[in-house]
C-alpha positions in Angstrom: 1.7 -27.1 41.6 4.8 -27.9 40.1 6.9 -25.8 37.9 6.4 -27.8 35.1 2.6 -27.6 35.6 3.0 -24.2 35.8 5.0 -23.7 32.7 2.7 -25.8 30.7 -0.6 -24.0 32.0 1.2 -20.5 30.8 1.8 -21.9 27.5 -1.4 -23.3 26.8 -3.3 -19.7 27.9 -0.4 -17.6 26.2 -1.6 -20.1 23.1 -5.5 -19.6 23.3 -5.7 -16.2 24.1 -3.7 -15.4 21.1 -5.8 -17.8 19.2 -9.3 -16.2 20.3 -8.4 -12.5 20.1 -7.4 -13.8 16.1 -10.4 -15.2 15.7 -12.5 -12.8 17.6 -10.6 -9.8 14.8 -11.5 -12.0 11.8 -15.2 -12.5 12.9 -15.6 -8.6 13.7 -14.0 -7.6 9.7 -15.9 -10.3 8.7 -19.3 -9.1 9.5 -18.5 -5.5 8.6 -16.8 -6.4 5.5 -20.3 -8.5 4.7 -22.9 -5.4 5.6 -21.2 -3.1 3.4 -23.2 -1.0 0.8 -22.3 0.4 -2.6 -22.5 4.1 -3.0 -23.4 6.5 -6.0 -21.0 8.0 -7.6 -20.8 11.8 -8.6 -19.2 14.2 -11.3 -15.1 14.4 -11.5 -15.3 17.9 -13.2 -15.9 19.7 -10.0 -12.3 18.4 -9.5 -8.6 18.8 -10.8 -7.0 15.6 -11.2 -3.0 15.0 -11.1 -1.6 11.5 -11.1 2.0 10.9 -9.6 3.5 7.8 -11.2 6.4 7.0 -9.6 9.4 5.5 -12.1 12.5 3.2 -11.4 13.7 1.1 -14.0 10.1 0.8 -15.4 10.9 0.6 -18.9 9.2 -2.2 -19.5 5.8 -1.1 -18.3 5.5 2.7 -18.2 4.3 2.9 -21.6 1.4 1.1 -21.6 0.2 2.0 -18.4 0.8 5.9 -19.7 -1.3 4.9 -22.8 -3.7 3.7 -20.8 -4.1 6.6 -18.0 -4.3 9.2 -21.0 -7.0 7.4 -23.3 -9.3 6.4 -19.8 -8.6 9.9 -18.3 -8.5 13.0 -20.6 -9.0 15.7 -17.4 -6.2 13.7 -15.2 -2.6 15.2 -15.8 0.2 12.6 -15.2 3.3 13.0 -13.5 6.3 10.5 -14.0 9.0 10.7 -11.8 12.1 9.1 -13.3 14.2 8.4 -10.0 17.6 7.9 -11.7 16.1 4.8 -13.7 19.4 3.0 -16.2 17.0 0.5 -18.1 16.0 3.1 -20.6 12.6 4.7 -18.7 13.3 7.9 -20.3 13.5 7.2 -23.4 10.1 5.4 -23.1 9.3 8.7 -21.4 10.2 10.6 -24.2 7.1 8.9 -26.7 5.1 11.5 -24.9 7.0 14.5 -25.3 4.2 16.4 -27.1 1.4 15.5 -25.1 0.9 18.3 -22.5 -0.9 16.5 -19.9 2.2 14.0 -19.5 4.9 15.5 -17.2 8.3 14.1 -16.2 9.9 15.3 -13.2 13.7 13.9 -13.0 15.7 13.1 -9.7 19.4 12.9 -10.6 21.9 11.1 -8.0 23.3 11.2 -5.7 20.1 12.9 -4.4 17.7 10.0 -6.4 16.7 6.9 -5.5 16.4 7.8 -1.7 13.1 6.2 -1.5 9.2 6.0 -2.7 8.3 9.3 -0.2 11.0 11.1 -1.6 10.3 10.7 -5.3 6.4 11.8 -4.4 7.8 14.8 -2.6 9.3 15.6 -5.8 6.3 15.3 -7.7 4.4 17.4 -5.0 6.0 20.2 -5.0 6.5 20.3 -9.0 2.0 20.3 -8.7 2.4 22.7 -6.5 4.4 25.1 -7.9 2.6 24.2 -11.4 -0.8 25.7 -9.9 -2.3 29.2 -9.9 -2.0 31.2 -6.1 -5.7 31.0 -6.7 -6.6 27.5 -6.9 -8.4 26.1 -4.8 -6.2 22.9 -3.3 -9.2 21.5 -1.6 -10.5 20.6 -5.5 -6.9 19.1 -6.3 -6.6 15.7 -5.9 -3.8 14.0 -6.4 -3.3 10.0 -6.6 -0.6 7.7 -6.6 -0.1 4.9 -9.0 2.4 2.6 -9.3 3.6 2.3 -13.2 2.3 -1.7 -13.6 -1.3 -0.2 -12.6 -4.7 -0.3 -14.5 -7.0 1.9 -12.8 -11.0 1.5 -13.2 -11.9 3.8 -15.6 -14.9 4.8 -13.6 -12.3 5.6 -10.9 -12.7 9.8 -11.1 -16.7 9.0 -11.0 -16.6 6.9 -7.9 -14.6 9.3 -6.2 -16.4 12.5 -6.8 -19.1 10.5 -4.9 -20.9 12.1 -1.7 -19.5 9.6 0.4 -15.8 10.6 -0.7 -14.6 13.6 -2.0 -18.0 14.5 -2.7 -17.9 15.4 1.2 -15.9 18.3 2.5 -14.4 16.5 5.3 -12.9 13.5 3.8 -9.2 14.2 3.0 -8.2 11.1 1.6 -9.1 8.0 -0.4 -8.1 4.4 -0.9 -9.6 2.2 -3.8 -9.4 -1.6 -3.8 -6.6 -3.2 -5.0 -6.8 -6.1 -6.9 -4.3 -8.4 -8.9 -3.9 -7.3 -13.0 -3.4 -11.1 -14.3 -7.1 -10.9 -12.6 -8.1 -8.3 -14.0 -10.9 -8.0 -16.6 -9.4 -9.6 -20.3 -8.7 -6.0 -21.9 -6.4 -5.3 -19.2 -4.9 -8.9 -17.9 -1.0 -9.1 -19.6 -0.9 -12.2 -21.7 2.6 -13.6 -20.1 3.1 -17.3 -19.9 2.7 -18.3 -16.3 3.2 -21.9 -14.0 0.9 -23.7 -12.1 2.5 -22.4 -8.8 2.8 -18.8 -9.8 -0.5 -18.8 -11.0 -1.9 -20.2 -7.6 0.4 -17.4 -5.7 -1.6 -14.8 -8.2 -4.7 -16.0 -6.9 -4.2 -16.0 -3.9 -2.9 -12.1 -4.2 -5.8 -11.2 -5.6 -8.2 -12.7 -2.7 -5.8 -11.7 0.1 -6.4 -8.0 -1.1 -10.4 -8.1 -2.1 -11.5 -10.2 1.4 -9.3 -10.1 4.2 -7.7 -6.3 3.3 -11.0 -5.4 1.8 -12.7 -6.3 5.4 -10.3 -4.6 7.1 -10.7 -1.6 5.6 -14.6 -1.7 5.8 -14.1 -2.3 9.8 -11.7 0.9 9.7 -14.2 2.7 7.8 -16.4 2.4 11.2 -13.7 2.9 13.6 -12.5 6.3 11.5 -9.0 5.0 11.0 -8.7 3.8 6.8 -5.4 3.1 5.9 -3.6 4.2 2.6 -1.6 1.6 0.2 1.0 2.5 -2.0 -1.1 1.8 -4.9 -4.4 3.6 -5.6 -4.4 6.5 -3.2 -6.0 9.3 -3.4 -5.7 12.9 -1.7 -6.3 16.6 -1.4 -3.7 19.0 -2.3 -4.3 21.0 0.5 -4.4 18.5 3.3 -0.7 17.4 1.7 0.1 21.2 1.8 -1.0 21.1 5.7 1.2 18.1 6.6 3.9 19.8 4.6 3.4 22.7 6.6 4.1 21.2 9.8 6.8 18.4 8.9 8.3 19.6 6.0 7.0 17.1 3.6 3.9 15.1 3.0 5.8 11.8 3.0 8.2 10.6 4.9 11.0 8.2 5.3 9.6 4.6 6.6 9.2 1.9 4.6 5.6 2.0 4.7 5.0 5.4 3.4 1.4 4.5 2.6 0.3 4.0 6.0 2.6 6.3 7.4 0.7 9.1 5.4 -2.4 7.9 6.4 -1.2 8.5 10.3 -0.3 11.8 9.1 -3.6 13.1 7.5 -5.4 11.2 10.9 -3.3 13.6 13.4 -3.7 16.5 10.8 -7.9 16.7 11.6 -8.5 14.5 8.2 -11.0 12.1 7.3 -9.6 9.1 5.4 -11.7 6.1 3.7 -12.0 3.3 1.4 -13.5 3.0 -1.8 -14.8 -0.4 -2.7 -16.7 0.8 -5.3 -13.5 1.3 -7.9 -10.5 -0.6 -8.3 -6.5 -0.5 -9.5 -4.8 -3.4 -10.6 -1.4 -4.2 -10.1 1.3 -7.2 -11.5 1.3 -9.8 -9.2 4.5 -11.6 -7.8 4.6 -15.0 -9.4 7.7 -16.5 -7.2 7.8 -16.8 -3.3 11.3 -15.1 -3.0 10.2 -11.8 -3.9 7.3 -11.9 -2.8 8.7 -12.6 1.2 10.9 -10.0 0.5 7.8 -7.7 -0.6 6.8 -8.7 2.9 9.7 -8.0 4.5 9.7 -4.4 3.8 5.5 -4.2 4.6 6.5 -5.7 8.3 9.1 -3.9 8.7 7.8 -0.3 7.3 5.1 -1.3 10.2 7.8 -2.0 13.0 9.2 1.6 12.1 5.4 3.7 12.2 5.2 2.4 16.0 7.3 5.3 16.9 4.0 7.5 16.0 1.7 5.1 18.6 2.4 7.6 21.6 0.8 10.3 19.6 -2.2 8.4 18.0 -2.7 7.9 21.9 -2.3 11.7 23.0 -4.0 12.5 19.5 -7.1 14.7 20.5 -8.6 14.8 16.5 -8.6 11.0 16.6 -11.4 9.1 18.2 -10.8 6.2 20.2 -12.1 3.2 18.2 -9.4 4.5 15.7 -6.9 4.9 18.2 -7.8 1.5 19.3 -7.6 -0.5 15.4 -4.3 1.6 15.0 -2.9 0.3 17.8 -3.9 -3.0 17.1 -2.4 -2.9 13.7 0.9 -1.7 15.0 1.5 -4.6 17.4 0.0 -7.1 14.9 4.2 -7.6 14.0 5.5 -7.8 16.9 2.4 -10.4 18.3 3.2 -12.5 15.4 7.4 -12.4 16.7 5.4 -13.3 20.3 3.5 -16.2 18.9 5.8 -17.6 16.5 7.7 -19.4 19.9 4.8 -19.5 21.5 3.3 -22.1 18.6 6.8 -23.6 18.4 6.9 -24.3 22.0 2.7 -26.0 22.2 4.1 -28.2 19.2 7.4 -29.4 20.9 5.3 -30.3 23.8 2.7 -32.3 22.4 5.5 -34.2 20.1 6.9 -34.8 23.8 3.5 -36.1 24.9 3.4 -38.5 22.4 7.2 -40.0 23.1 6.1 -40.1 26.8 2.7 -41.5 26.3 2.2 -45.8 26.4 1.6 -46.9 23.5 3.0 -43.8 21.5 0.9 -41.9 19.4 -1.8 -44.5 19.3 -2.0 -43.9 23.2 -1.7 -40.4 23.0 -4.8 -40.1 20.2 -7.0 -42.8 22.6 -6.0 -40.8 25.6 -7.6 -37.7 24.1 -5.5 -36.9 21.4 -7.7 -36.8 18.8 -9.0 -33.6 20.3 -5.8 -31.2 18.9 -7.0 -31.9 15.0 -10.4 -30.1 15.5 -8.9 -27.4 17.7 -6.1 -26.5 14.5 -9.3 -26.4 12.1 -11.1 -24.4 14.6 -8.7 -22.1 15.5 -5.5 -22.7 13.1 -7.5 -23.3 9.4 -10.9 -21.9 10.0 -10.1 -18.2 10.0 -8.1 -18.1 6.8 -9.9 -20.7 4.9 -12.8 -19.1 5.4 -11.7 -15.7 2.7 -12.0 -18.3 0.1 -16.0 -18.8 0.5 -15.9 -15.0 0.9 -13.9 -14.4 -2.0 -16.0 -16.5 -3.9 -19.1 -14.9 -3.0 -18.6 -11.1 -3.4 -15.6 -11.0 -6.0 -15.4 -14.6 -7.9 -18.6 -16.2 -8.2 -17.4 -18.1 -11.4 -15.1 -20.2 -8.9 -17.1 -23.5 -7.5 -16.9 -23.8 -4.1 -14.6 -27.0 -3.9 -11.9 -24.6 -5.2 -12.9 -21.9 -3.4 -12.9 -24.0 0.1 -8.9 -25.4 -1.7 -8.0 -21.8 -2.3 -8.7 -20.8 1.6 -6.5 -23.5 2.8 -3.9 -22.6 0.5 -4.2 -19.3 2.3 -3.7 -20.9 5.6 -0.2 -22.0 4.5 0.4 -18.8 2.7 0.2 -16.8 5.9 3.3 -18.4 6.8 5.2 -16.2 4.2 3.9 -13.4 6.2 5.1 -14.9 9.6 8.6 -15.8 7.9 8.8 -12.2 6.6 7.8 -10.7 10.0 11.1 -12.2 11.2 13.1 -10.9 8.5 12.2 -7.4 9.4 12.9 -7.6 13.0 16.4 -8.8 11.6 16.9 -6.0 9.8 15.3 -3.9 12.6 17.9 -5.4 14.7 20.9 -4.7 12.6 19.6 -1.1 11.6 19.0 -1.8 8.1 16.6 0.5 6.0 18.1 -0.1 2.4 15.9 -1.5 0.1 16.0 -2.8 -3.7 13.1 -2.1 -6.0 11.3 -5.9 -7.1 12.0 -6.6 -10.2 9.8 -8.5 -12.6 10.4 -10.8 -15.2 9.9 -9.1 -18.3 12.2 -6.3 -17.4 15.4 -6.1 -19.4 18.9 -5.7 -17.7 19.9 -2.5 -16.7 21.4 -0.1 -19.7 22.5 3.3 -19.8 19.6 5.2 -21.1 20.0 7.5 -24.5 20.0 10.8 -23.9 16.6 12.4 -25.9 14.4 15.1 -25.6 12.0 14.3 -23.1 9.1 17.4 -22.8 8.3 18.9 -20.0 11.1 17.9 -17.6 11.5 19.0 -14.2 14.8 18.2 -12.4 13.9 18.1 -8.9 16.6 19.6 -6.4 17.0 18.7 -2.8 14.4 20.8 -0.7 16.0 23.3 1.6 14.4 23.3 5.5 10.9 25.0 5.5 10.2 26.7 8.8 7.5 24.5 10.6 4.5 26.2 11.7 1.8 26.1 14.5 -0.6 22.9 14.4 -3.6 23.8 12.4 -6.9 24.3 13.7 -8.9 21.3 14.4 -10.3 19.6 11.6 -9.0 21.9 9.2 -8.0 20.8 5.7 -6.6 23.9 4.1 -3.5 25.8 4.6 -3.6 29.9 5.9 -2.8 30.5 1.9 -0.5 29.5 -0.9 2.2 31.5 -0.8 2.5 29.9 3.1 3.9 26.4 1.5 4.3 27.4 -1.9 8.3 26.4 -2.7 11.1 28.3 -3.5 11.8 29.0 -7.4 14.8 26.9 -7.1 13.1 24.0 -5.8 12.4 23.1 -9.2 14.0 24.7 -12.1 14.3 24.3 -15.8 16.6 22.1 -18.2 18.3 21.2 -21.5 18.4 18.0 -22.9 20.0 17.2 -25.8 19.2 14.8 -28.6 21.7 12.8 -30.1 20.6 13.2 -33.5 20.7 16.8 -34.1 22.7 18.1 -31.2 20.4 20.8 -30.5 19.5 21.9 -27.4 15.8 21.5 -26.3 14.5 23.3 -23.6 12.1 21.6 -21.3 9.6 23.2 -19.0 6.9 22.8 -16.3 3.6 23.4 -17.8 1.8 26.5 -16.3 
């Protein structure tokens, strides 16, 4: 055999394997996505409710979304971390100086704006120190929003559920996400939007409730649910344990979300998904930010391979976990392998052609016309198919012409994801972890932000170096007590702001 045989016979099984193990994946979320039951829900007042709201340059949104969270949730207490924000977020902040469930925890530079984890490390311990010694931190859940969100009303009530927190053993819990400009009228923004951006919203919307959504009911079987930035949910005390061992319950990659779910995996936790509620979040309506919101996904999960070797070693995680974790943290760097791969099959069959008699009318009567039906098969097929599934489960108003147009458009949006996977081995490459915050269209241009009287401000403070401590005992979810993790005094310490109007000092304070 020659070498060119042999190079072409490589390629071509380099090329299906990667194409069947695709399509085998899809067809195994598929069918779990499809047998999944709705659960009952149960009663939130069992349960202490804190909501971390994380806040750069959100002065265009914050409001609302506050306005919101307090008239849907009166037993949830919200926590706003203003991370150095210059558009004027305070001062939208400071509307809710007299309302005791709103509180605003301040990170000042040059320690601010280090990060997502960081500012929800703030808010943590500012909870933490908030609480009784007495409290039970099992019964303290704490969620993360992003400050564009609309969460279901019915959230706290889906939750308290038997099959999440309901359940002793279930640490942590992620709702469905799904796109606001989708969302039910009452909460949809009215905002003027094009053709194109509105297609990109759509297909947001159904890339999180079918493909995501199926991934999460497969991980729901294998024991390994991931966490998204948006819409997660967790006990205090299993944050407390993973503090106790590494300092902090979030940490520094990119994708901090899944990172913590790794975290609360190797800790003994149990982690699922709720389908059963829902937050909504702005979509991206240009492709530019959007790849570049990709960028830092991919890259976040080139950077949580470094905890692979002790998912693998992990006795507290089982091994069809250990098994979708692993697949999920080489799903980057198999999209960097079959990127040339693909490449390579297509300059060889454009090769073909120029050789073949004829040209491509010989090569399609010499069996050409075969490759077509293979790309449907194996190319088109698996990602048109979300749009008949997204039709069916979330968007039956859609007919099913649009819905088989939408799933196509999905085949040629994957290859923002494939473009962005790139990008992040770039910046991989060139050690670049920096990161700027999206912005959206209605926000205004940066401002220095008037100095008012805010309410109950906490200025958070760089944490000094806990001691770590012994791994906890298997399956454990609480810590050996609260003064064990409970910060120091000067974690977090009190303020003065002063208002420009009477030049009176206001003291702020952390509500007990």
């Amino acid at each position: 055999m020659s070498a060119e045989t042999q190079t072409l016979a490589l390629l071509n099984t380099a090329a299906f394997l990667l194409c069947v193990s695709f399509c085998a994946y899809v067809l195994s979320i598929l069918v779990f996505h499809l047998k999944t039951r709705r659960s009952r829900g149960g009663s939130p007042d069992g349960f202490d409710w804190h909501i971390i709201v994380p806040c750069r340059n959100e002065a265009s949104v914050i409001g609302d979304t506050l306005r919101r969270l307090l008239g849907d949730f009166p037993q949830v207490a919200v926590w706003c971390v203003d991370d150095a924000s210059d558009d004027g977020t305070l001062a939208e902040l400071a509307a809710f100086a007299d309302e005791p469930r709103v509180h605003v925890v301040r990170r000042q530079l040059p320690d601010a704006r280090q990060g997502k984890g960081a500012a929800l490390n703030a808010a943590w311990r500012c909870i933490e120190q908030s609480l009784p010694a007495g409290v039970d931190r099992s019964r303290v859940i704490v969620g993360v929003l992003d400050a564009d969100s609309r969460l279901d009303p019915q959230g706290p009530v889906a939750l308290s559920g038997r099959q999440y927190f309901g359940t002793a053993d279930v640490g942590a819990v992620q709702v469905e996400v799904r796109m606001l400009q989708c969302a039910p009228r009452r909460y949809a923004p009215a905002t003027e939007v094009s053709r194109w951006g509105r297609l990109l919203i759509r297909l947001q919307d159904m890339e999180f409730r079918a493909p995501i959504a199926a991934m999460q009911s497969l991980r729901r079987h294998t024991g390994s649910v991931a966490m998204g930035g948006n819409g997660q949910f967790t006990r205090l005390s299993l944050l407390n344990d993973i503090a106790a061992e590494h300092g902090t319950p979030w940490h520094g990659a990119l994708l901090e979300d899944f990172e913590l779910g790794l975290h609360i995996l190797l800790a003994g936790g149990r982690t699922e998904y709720c389908a059963e509620s829902w937050v909504a979040q702005e979509a991206l309506t240009r492709i530019g930010p959007l790849v570049r919101q990709r960028t830092r996904w991919a890259q976040g999960s080139m950077q949580c391979g470094r905890y692979l070797g002790r998912v693998l070693r992990s006795p507290r995680i089982r091994n069809s976990a250990t098994l979708e974790i692993a697949h999920f943290l080489a799903a980057p760097w198999t999209q960097l392998l079959g990127t040339p791969i693909y490449a390579a099959c297509l300059a060889v069959m454009i090769w073909y052609v120029d050789r073949t008699a004829g040209g491509l009318a010989g090569w399609w009567d010499g069996g050409g016309w075969g490759v077509p039906p293979l790309v449907l098969v194996f190319g088109v097929g698996p990602f048109a198919l979300w749009g008949i599934v997204y039709r069916v489960r979330c968007e039956p108003q859609l007919s099913v012409g649009k819905a088989l147009l939408l799933g196509v458009c999905h085949w040629l949006y994957s290859y923002a994801q494939s473009l962005a996977v790139w990008l992040a081995f770039a910046r991989m490459v060139t050690a670049r972890t920096d990161w700027q915050k999206t912005a959206r269209a209605a926000d205004p241009k940066p401002q220095p932000a008037p100095v008012r009287a805010v309410g109950r401000v906490a200025v958070a403070v760089p944490a000094q170096p806990q001691a770590r401590r012994a791994h906890p005992a298997r399956g454990s979810s609480r810590v050996a007590g609260p003064r064990s993790i409970r910060p120091p005094r000067h974690l977090v310490h009190l303020t003065h702001l002063t208002t420009p109007t009477t030049d009176r000092p206001t003291t702020a304070h952390v509500r007990k």
